[in-house]
N, C-alpha and C positions, 0 to 999 in steps of 0.2 A: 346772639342778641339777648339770649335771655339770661345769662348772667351778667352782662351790664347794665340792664333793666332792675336788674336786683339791688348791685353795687352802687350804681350811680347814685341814687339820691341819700343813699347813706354815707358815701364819701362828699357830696357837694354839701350835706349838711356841717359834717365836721370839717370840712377846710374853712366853710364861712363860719364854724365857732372859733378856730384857730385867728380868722381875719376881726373877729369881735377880743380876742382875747389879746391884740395890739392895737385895739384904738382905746385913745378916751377923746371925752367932749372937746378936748383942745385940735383935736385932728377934723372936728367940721366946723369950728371957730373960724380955724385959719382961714376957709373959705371965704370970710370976711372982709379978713384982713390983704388975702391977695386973690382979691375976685377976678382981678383979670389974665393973670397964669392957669385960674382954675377954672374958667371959662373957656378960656383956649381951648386947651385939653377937655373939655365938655362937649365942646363943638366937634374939632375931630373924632372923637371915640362915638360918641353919639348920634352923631348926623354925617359927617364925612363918610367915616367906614363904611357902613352900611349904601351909602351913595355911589361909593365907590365899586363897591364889590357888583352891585346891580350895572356900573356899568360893565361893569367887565362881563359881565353876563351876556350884553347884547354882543360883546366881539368872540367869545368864546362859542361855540358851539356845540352845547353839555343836555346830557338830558334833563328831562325838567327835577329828575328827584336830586339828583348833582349840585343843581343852580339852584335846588330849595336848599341844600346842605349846605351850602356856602354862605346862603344869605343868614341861617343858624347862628354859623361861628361867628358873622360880622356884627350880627346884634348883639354878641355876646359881652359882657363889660369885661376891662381889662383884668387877668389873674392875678393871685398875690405873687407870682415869682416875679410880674415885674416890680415888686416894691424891694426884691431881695437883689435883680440885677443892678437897678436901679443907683443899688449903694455898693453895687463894684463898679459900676458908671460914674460913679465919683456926680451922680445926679445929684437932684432934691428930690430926696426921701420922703419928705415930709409933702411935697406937692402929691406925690407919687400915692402916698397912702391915703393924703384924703379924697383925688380920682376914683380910685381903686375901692372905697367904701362907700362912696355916695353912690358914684354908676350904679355899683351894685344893687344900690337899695331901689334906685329909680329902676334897677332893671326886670322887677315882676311886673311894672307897666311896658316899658318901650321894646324888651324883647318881645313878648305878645303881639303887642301889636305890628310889629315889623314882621314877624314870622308869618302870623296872619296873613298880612296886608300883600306881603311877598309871594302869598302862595295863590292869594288872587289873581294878581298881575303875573304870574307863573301857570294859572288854571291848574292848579293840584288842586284834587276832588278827592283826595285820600285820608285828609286829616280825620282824625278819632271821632265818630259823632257824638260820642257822650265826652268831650271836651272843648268847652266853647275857650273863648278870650279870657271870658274871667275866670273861668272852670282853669286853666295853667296858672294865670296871676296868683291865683291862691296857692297852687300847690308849690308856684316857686317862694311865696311871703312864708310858708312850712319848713322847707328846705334853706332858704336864704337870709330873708329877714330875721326872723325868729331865734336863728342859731347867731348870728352877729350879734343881736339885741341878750339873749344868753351872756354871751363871752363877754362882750363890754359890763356885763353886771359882776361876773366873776372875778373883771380885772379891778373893777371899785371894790371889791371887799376883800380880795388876797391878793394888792398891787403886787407886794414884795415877791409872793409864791410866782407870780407871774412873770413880774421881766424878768425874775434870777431864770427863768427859762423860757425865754424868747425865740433863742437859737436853737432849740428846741422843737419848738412850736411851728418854728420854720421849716426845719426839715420832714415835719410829721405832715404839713401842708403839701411837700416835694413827693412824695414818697405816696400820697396818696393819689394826687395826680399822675404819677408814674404807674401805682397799680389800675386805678379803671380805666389806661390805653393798652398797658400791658395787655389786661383779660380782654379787652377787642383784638387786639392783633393775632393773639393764642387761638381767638374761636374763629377769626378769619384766616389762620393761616395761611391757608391754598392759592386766597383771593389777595394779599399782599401785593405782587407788581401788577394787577390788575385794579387795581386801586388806586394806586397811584399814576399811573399811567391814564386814569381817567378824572383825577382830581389834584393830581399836584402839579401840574403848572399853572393852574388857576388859585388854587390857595399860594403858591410861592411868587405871584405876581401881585397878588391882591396883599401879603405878608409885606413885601419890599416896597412899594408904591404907598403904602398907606405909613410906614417907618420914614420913607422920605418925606413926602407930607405934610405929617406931622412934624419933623422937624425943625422944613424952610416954613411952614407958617408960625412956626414956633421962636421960630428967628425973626419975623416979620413984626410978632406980637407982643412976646413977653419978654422979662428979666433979661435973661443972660443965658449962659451956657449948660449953668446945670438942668435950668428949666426945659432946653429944649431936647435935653437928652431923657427926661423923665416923661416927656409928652413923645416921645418918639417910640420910648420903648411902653409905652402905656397904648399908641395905640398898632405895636406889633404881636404883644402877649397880650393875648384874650383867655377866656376862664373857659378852657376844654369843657371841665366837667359840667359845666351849667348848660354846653351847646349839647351836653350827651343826654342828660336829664332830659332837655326841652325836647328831642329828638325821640326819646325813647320813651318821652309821655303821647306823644302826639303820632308815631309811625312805627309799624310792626315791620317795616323793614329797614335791612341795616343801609342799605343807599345812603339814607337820608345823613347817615353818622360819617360817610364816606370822607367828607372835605373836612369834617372835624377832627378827625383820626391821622391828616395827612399834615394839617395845616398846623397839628401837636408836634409832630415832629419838626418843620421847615420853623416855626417861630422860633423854636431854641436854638437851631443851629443858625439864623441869620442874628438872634438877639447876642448869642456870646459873640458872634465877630461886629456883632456893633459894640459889643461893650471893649473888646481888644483892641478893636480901635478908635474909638474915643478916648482909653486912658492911654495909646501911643502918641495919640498928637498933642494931648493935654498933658 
């Protein structure tokens, strides 16, 4: 625990300067212009998820630091890989990225308060006393805001330096997300099939159900087909790192990181066979 307590908030700050360093002003414009794809997608990731996962809560039968773990990673807003599946999904990209930036930004309020609200109606007595609701909100606008708001300003004064290294930028996004589950899995070793045997069929039920979902209401709602493949996988890849930080500001033990650690792995491997098969039938 306590080398991801150390890593996390320094890798979640540079993936959200890498996620500032691909947007500009045109990527929350668009919210304008197609308010009702991005809306969709708002609702699902936002209110759906999170709904969803609590019920699942009352059918599973998990202990409560488990059932807090879960409700973590579902507050969590969607991660940048899926803006990079996204565009092997042959999705919208562009719906994809400005999801994926705004959630973010709304999300040093609404994860707070979900985590909170969640550990209430859960009776966890264990949360940090010297960190209230706002006492996180701020340390994630530190880690979160602040680095996107960075990168967006880096990308206005060295556009060129920037997109000539995009794909770049992507992979150092990838790679950092791979190292702070890495160093959880390394320090957990021992606990590995114990782990998941206690948390992954609730995160790979809560992963597929919330991908379907999002899909058929996506089909019900917006554009077309790229759309609902960008709202599908927007609401199956969520931002590990951000459920690790909230986790590991708020609880000294690793339980709590449990469903986030498990639900890192199950997201990738249901998100690439959504995306293999979506570009076979398309």
């Amino acid at each position: 625990m306590e080398v991801v307590t150390k890593i996390a908030p320094l890798a979640l700050a540079l993936i959200m300067l890498a996620l500032g360093l691909g947007l500009t002003v045109q990527d929350f414009l668009r919210v304008a212009k197609q308010p009702k794809d991005f809306l969709v997608g708002l609702i699902c990731q936002l209110l759906l998820l999170p709904f969803i996962a609590f019920l699942l809560l009352k059918i599973f039968n998990l202990p409560t630091e488990i059932a807090l773990g879960v409700m973590i990673i579902a507050a969590a807003p969607g991660g940048v890989t899926s803006n990079v599946l996204t565009k092997f999904a042959n999705g919208d990209v562009a719906l994809s990225i400005s999801l994926t930036a705004i959630i973010s930004l709304i999300s040093i309020f609404s994860v707070p308060f979900i985590v909170f609200k969640s550990a209430d109606l859960l009776k966890v007595s264990e949360i940090s006393n010297e960190i209230s609701m706002i006492g996180i909100s701020m340390k994630m606008f530190l880690v979160v805001t602040m680095p996107v708001i960075i990168g967006m300003l880096i990308r206005k004064f060295a556009t060129n330096f920037v997109t000539s290294r995009s794909k770049l930028i992507e992979r150092f996004s990838v790679i950092l997300f791979v190292i702070v589950f890495a160093a959880i899995w390394i320090e957990e070793w021992e606990n590995i099939l114990s782990y998941i045997q206690q948390a992954g069929l609730i995160t790979l039920v809560l992963n597929i159900t919330m991908m379907i979902i999002g899909y058929y209401v996506a089909k019900l709602l917006t554009s077309g087909i790229e759309q609902r493949k960008s709202i599908s996988l927007e609401c199956g890849l969520q931002n590990g790192t951000l459920a690790v930080f909230v986790s590991s500001q708020l609880f000294n033990d690793i339980t709590y990181l449990i469903p986030t650690a498990t639900y890192a792995i199950i997201m990738f491997l249901t998100s690439l066979f959504f995306v293999f098969f979506v570009r076979k039938i398309n």
